[in-house]
Biopython code that builds the backbone (N, CA, C, O; Angstrom):
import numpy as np
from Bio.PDB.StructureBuilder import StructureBuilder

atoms = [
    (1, "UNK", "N", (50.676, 79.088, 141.083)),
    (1, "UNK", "CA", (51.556, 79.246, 142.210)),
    (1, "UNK", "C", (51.120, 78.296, 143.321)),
    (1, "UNK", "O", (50.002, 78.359, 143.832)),
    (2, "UNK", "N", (52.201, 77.275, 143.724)),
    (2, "UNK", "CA", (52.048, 76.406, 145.057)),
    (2, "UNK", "C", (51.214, 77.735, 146.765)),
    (2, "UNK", "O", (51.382, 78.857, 147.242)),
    (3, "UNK", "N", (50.559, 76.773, 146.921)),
    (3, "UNK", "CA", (49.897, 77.412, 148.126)),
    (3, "UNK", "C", (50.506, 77.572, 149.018)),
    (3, "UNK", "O", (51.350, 76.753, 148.655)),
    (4, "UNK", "N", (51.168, 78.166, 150.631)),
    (4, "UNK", "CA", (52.400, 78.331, 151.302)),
    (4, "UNK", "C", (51.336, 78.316, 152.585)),
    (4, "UNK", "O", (50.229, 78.800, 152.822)),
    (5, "UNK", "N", (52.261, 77.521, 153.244)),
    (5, "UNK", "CA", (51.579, 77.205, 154.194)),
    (5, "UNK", "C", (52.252, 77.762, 155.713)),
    (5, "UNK", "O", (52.749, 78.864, 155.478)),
    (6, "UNK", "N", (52.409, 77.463, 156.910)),
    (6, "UNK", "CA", (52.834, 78.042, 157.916)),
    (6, "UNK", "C", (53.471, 76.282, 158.635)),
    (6, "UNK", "O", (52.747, 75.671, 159.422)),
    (7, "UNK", "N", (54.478, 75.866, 158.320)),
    (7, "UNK", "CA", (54.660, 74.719, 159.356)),
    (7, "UNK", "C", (55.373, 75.055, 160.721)),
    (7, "UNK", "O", (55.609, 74.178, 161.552)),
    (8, "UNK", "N", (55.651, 76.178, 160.871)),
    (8, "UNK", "CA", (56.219, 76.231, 162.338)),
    (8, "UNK", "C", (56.758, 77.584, 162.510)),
    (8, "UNK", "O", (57.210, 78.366, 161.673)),
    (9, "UNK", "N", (56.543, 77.735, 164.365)),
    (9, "UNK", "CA", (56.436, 79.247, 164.257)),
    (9, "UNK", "C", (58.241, 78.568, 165.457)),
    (9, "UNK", "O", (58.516, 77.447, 165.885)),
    (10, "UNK", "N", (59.183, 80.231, 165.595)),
    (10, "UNK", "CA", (60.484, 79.517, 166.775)),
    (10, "UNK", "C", (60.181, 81.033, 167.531)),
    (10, "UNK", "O", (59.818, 82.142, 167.138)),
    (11, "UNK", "N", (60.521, 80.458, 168.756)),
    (11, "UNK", "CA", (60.718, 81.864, 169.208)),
    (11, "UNK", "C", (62.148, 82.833, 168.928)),
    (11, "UNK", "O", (62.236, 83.845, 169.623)),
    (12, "UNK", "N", (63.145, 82.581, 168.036)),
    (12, "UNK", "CA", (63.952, 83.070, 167.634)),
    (12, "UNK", "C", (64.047, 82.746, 166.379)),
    (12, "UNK", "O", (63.443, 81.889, 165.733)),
    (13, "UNK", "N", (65.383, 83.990, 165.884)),
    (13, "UNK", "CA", (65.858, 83.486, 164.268)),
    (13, "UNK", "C", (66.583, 82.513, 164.186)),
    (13, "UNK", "O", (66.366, 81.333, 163.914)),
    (14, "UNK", "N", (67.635, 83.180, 164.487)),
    (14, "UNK", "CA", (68.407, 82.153, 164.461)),
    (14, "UNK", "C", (67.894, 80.421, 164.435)),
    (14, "UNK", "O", (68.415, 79.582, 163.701)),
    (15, "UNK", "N", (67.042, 80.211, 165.172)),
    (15, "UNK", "CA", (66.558, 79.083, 165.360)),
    (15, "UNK", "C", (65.248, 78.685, 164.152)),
    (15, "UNK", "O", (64.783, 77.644, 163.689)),
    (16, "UNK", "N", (65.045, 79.871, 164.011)),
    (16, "UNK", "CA", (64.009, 79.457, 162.528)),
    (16, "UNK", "C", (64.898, 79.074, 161.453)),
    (16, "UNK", "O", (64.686, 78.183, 160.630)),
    (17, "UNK", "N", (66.587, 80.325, 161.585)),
    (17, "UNK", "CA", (67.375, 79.679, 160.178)),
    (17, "UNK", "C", (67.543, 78.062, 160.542)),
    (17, "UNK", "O", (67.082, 77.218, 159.773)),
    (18, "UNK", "N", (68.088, 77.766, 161.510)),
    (18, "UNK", "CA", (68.758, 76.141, 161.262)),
    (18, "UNK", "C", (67.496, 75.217, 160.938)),
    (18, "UNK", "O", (67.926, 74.102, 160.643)),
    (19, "UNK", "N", (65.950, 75.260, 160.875)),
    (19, "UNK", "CA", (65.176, 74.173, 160.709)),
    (19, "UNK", "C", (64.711, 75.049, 158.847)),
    (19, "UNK", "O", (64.354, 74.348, 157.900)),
    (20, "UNK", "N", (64.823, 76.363, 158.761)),
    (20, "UNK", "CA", (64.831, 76.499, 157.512)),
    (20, "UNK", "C", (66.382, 75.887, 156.573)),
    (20, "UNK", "O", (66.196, 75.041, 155.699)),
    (21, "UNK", "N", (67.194, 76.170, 156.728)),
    (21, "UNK", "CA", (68.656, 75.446, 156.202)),
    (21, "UNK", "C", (68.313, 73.577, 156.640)),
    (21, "UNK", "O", (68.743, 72.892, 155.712)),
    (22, "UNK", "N", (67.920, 73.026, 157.343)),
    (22, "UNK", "CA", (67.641, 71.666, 157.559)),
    (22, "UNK", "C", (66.440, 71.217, 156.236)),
    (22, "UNK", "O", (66.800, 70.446, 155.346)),
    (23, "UNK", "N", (65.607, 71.560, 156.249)),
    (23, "UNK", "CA", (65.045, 71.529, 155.366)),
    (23, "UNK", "C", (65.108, 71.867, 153.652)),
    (23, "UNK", "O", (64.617, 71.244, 152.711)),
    (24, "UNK", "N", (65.785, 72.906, 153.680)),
    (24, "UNK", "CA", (66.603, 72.981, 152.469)),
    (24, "UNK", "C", (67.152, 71.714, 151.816)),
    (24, "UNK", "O", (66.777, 70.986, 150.897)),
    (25, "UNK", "N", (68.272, 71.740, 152.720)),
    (25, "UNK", "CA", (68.997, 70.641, 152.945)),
    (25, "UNK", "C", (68.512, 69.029, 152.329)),
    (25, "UNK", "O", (69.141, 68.109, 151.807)),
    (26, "UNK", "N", (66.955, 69.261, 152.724)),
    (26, "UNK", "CA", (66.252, 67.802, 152.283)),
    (26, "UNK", "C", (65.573, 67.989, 150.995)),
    (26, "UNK", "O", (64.821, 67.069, 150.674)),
    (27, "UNK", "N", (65.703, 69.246, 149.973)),
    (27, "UNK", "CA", (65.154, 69.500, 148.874)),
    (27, "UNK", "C", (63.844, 70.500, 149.053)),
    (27, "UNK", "O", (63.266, 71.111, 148.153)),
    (28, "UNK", "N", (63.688, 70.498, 149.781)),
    (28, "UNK", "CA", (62.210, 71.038, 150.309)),
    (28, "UNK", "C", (62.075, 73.215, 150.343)),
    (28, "UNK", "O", (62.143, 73.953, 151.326)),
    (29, "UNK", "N", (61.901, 73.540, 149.041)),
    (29, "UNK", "CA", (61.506, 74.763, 149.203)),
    (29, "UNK", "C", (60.965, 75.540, 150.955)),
    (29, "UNK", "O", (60.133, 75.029, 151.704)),
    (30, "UNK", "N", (61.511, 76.472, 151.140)),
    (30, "UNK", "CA", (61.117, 77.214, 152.489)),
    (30, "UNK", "C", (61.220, 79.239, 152.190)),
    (30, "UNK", "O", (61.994, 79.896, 151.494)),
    (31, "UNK", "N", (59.920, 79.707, 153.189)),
    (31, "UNK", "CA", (59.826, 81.056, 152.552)),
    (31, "UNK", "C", (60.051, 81.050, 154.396)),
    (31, "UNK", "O", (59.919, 80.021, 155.059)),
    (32, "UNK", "N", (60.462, 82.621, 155.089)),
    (32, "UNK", "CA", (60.639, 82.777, 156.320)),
    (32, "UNK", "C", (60.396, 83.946, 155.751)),
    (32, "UNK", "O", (61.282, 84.352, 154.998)),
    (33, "UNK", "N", (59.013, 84.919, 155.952)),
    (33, "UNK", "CA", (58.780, 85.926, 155.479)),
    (33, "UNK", "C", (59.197, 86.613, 156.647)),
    (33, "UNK", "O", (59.758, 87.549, 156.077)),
    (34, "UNK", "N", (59.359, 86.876, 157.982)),
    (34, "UNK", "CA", (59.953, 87.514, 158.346)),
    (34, "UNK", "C", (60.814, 87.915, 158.719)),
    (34, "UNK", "O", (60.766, 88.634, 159.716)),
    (35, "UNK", "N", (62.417, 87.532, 157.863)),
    (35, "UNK", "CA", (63.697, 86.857, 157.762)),
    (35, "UNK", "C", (64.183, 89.251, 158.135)),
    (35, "UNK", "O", (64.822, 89.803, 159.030)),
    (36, "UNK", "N", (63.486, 89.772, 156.984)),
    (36, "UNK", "CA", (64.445, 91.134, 156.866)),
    (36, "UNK", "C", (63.486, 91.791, 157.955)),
    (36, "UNK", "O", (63.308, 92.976, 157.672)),
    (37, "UNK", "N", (62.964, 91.490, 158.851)),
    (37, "UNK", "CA", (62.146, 92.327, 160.023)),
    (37, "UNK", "C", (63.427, 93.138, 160.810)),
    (37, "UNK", "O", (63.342, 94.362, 160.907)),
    (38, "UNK", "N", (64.408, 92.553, 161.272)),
    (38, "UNK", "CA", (65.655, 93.358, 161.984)),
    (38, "UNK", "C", (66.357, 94.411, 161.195)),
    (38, "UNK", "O", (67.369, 95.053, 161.478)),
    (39, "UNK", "N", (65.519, 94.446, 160.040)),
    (39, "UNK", "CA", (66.611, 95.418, 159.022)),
    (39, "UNK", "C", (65.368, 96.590, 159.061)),
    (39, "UNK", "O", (65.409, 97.478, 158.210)),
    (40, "UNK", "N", (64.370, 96.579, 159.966)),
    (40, "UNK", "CA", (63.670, 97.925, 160.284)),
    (40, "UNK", "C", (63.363, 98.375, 161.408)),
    (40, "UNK", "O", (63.956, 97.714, 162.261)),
    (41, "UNK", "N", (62.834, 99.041, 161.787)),
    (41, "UNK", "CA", (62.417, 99.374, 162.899)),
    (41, "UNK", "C", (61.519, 98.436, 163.936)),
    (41, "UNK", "O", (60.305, 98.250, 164.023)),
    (42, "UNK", "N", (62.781, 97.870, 164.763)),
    (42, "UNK", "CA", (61.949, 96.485, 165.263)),
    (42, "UNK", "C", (61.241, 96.776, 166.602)),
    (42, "UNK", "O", (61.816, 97.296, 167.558)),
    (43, "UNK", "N", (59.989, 96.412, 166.595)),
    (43, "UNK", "CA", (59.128, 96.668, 167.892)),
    (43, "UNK", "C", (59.204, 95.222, 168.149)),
    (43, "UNK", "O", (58.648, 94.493, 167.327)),
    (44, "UNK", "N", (59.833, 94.659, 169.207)),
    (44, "UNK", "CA", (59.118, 93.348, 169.657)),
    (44, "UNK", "C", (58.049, 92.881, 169.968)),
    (44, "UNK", "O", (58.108, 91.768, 170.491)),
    (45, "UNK", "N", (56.614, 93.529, 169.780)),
    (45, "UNK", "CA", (55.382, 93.172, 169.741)),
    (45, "UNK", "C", (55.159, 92.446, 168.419)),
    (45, "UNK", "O", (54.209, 91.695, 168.195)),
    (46, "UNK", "N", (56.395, 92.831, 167.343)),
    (46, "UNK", "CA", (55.647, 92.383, 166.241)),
    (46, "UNK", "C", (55.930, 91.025, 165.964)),
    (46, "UNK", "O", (55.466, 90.457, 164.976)),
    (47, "UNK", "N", (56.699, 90.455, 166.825)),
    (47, "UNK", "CA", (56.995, 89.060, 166.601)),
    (47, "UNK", "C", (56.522, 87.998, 167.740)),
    (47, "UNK", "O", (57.133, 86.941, 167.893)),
    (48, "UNK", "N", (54.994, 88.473, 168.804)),
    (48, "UNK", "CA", (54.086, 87.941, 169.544)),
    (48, "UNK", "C", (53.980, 86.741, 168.981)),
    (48, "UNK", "O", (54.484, 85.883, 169.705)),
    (49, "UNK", "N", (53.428, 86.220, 167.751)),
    (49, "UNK", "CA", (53.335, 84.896, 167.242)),
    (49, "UNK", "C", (55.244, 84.471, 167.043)),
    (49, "UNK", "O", (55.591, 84.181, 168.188)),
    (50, "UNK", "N", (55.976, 84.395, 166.490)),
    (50, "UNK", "CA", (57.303, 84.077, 166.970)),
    (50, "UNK", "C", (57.396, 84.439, 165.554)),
    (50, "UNK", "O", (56.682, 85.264, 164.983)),
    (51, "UNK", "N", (58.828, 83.394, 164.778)),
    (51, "UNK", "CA", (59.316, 84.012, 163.668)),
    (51, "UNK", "C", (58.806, 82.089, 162.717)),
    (51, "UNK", "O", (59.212, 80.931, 162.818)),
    (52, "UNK", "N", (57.867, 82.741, 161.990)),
    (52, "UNK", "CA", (57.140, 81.780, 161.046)),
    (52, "UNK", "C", (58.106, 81.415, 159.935)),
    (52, "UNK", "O", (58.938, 82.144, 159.394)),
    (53, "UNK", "N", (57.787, 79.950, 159.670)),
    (53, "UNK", "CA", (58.433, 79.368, 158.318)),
    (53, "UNK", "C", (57.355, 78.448, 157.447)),
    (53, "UNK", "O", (56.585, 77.577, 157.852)),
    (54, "UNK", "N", (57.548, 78.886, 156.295)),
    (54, "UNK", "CA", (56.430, 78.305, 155.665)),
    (54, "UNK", "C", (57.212, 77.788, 154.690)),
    (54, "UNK", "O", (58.326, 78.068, 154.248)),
    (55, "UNK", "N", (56.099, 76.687, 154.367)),
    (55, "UNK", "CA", (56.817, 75.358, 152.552)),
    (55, "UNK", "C", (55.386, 75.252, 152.510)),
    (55, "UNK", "O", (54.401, 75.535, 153.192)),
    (56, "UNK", "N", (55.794, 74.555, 151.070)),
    (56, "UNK", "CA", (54.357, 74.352, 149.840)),
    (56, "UNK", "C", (53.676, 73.590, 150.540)),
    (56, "UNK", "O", (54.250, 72.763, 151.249)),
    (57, "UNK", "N", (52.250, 73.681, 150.512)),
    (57, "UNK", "CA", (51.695, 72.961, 150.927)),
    (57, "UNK", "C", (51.843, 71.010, 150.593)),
    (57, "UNK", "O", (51.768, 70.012, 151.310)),
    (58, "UNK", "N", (51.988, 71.163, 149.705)),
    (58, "UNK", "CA", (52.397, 69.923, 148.486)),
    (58, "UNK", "C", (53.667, 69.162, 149.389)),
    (58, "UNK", "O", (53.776, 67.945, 149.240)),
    (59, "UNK", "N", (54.863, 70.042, 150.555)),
    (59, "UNK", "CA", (55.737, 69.427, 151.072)),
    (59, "UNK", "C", (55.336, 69.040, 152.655)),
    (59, "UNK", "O", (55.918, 68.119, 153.228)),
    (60, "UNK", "N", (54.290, 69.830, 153.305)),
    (60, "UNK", "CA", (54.128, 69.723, 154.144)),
    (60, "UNK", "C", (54.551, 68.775, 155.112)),
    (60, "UNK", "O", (55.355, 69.061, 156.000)),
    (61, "UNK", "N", (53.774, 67.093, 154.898)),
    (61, "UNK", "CA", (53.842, 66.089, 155.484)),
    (61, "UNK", "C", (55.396, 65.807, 155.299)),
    (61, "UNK", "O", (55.939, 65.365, 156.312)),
    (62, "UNK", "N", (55.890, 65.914, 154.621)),
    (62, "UNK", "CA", (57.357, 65.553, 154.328)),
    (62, "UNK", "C", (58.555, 66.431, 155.172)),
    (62, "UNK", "O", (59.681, 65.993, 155.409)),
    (63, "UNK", "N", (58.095, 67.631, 155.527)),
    (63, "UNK", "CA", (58.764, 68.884, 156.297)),
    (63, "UNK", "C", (58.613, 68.620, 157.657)),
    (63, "UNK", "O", (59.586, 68.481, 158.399)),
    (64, "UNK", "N", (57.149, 68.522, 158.133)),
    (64, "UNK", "CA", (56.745, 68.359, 159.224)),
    (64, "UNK", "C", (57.872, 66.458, 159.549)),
    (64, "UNK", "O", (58.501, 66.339, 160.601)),
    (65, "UNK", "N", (57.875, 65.594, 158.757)),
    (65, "UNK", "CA", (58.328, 64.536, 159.980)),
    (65, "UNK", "C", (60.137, 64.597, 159.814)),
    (65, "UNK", "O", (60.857, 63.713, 160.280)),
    (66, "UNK", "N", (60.629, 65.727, 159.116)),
    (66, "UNK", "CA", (61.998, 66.190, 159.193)),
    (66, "UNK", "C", (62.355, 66.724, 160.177)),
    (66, "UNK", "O", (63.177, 66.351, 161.015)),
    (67, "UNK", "N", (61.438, 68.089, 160.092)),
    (67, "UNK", "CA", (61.621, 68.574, 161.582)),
    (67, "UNK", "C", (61.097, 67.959, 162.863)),
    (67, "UNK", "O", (61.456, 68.463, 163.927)),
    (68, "UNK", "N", (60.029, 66.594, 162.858)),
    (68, "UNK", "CA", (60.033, 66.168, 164.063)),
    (68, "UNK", "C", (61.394, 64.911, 163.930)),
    (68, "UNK", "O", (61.462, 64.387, 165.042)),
    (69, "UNK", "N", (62.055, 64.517, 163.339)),
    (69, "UNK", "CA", (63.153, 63.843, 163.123)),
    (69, "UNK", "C", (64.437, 64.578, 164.238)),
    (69, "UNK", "O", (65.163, 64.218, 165.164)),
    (70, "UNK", "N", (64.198, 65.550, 163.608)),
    (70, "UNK", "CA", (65.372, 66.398, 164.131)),
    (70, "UNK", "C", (65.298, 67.067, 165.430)),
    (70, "UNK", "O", (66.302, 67.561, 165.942)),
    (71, "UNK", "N", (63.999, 67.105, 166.052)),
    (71, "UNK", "CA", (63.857, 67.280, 167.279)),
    (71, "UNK", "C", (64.347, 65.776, 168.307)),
    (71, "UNK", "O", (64.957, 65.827, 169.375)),
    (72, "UNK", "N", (63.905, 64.627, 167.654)),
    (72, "UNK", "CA", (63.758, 64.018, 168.486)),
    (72, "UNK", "C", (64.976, 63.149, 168.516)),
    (72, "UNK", "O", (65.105, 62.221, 169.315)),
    (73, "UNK", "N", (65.935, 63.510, 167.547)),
    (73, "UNK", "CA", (67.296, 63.590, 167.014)),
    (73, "UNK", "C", (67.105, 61.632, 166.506)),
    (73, "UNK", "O", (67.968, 60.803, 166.796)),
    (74, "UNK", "N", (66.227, 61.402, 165.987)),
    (74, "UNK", "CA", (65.849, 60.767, 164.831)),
    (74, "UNK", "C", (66.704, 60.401, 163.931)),
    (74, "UNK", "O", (67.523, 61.291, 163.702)),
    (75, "UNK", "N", (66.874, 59.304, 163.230)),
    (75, "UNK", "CA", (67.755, 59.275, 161.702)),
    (75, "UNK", "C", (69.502, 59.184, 162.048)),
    (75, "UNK", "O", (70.398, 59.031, 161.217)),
    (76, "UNK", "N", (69.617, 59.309, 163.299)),
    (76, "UNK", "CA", (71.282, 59.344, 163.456)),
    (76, "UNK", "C", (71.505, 57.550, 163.866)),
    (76, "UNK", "O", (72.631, 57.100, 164.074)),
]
sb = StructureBuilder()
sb.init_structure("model")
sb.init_model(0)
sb.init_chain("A")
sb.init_seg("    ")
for serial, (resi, resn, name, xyz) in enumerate(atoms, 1):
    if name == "N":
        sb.init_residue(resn, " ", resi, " ")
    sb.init_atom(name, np.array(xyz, "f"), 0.0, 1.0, " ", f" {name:<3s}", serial, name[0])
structure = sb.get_structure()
């Protein structure tokens, strides 16, 4: 099993989906383990670190200059 790494934490979902779907997008496997947190009993303490997205370690470097692409609105 590929090792999973943490490339970026958002302070929202919504905003974790569009750089998880961006990345998709570029082939690049993505896990957002805390995607079903609103489907329980949500304490907002529990999302102090924000809402994490992780890819294989193996994609890392390749994820990381997508999403700085797309910040810096790059590639257009």
């Amino acid at each position: 099993m590929a090792e999973l790494v943490v490339i970026a934490r958002f302070a929202s979902r919504p905003e974790c989906i569009v750089a998880q779907s961006l990345l998709r997008s570029e082939g690049i496997e993505t896990l957002m383990p805390d995607f079903n947190v609103l489907t329980a009993e949500f304490d907002p303490s529990m999302m102090e670190s924000g809402w994490r997205l992780m890819v294989r370690q193996q994609d890392l470097a390749k994820a990381q200059a997508i999403l700085r692409d797309a910040q810096t609105g790059g590639g257009d």
